[in-house]
N, C-alpha and C positions, 0 to 999 in steps of 0.2 A: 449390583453394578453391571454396566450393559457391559457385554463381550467385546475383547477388541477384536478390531477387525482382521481377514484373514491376511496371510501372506501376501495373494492375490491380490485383495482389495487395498492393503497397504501401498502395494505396488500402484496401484491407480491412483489412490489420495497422492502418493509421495510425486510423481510425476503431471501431477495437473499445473495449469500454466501460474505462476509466483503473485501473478498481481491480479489475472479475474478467475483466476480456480477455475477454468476450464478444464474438465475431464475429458480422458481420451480412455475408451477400451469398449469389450465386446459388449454389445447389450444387456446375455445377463447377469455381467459384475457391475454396471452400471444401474440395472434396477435394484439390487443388491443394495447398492447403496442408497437408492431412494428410499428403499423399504428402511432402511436400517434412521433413518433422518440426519443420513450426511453428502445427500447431492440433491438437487432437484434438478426438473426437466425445465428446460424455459419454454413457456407455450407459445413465443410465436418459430417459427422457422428462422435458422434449420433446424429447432427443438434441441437444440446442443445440451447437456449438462457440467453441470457448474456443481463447485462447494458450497455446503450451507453453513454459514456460522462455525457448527460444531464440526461438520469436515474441517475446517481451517483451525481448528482450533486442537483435533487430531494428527494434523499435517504437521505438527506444530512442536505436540510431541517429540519425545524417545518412545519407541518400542520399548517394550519390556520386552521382547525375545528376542535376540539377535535376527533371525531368520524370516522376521516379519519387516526387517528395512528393506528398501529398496536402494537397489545398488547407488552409491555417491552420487546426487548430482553435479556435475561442472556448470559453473558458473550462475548461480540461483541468483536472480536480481534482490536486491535491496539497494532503495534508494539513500545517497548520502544523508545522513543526519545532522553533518557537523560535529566539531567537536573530539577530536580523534587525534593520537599522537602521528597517527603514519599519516604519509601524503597521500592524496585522492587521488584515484584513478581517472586522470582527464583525456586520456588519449580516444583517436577515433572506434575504435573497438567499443569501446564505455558508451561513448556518442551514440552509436548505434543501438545498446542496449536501452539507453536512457529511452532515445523514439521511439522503440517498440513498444517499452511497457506504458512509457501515455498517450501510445495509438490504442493499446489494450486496454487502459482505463476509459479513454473516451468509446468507446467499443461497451466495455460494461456498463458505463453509464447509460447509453441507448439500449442493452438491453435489462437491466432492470429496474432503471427511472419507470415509473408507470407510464410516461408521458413522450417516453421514448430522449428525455433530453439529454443533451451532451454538455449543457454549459452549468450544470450545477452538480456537485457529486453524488453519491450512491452510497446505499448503504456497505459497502465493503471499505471505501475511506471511512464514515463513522466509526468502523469499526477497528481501524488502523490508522488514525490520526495523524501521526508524527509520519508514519510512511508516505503516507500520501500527501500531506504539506510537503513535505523532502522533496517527494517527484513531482510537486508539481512548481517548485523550484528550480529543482535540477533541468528539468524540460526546458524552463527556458532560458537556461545556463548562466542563473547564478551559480557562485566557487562557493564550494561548505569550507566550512573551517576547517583546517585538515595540514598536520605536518607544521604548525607555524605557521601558516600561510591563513592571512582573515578572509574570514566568510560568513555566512549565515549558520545560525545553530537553531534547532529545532526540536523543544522539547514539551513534554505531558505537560499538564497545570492539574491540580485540584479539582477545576471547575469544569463540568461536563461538558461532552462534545467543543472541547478547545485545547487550541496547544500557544506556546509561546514561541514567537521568533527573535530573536536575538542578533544584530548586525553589527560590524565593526563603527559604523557611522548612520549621520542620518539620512544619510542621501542615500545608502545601502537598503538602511530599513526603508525608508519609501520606497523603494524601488519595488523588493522583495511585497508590499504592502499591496502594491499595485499589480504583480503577478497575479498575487493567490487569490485578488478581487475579481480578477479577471478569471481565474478558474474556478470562480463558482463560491467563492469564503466569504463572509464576511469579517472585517477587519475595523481595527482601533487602535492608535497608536499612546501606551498612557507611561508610568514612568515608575519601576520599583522604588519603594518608600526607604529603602537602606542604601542603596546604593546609586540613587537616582538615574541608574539607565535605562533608556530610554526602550521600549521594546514593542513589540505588534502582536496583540492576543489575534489567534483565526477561526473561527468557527466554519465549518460546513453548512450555506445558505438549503436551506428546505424549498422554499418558491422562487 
């Protein structure tokens, strides 16, 4: 089994940015981690490093030694899923959070689409589905369901690279339908066979 990594370098996985795994630290804890197959360098300029896969899936973790976390972060982004007893955080603070991380996603999308594009996702959403349906929801402020309060619910399916979205109504789910199309998903709206509601499978568009 490979070594975990060091205190140091956990310090760098644990602190890289939540939604494009940008890595921040000295050079050679950052080739460190190249070497190790959990950051690459991005070849265009400014040649910044990023999580691979298996860094985010490190980050991701617990430590096995206490002394290899890195101190708490405050306020680590995840985007709403729906679905949740407590009420959503909708105040302007959140607002803020939400625009940063899908200037960050359109940001990784230009840099590691081969083709530089912004309007269709990246492998870091394939890789996080429901996250990234959420934010790209949440961005353009549809309410999750949250607290009693209806909204969109957001979750896995069976069937690869797709997730289900779930709305109070139909005019919700179109809506919601017509965001995620616009952010690069492909979308279909069909109708559970037990319970005949109505719902919008998403996939992440490739071309």
């Amino acid at each position: 089994m490979a070594r975990p990594p060091t205190a140091a370098q956990r310090r760098v996985i644990d602190t890289a940015d939540p939604v494009t795994g940008r890595l921040k630290g000295t050079e050679a804890q950052l080739e460190a981690l190249v070497k190790r197959g959990l950051a690459f360098r991005h070849p265009r300029p400014p040649h910044d490093h990023f999580l691979t896969p298996t860094g985010h899936r490190v980050r991701e973790t617990v430590p096995e030694e206490p002394e290899q976390a890195a101190d708490p972060a405050t306020g680590v982004f995840a985007a709403h899923v729906g679905g949740t007893q407590e009420a959503a955080d909708t105040g302007p603070a959140r607002a803020r959070e939400v625009h940063s991380a899908w200037q960050g996603l359109l940001e990784l999308r230009r840099m590691t689409n081969t083709d530089g594009a912004t309007d269709r996702p990246c492998g870091w959403e394939r890789a996080h589905l429901v996250q990234a349906a959420a934010l790209a929801l949440e961005a353009a402020g549809h309410p999750p369901e949250a607290g009693g309060s209806p909204g969109y619910r957001v979750r896995a399916t069976p069937q690869p690279e797709a997730v289900a979205v779930h709305a109070p109504d139909g005019e919700a789910l179109r809506a919601c339908a017509i965001t995620l199309e616009g952010a690069g998903w492909q979308v279909g709206e069909y109708t559970e066979p037990r319970t005949r509601a109505r719902y919008v499978l998403a996939s992440p568009r490739r071309v």
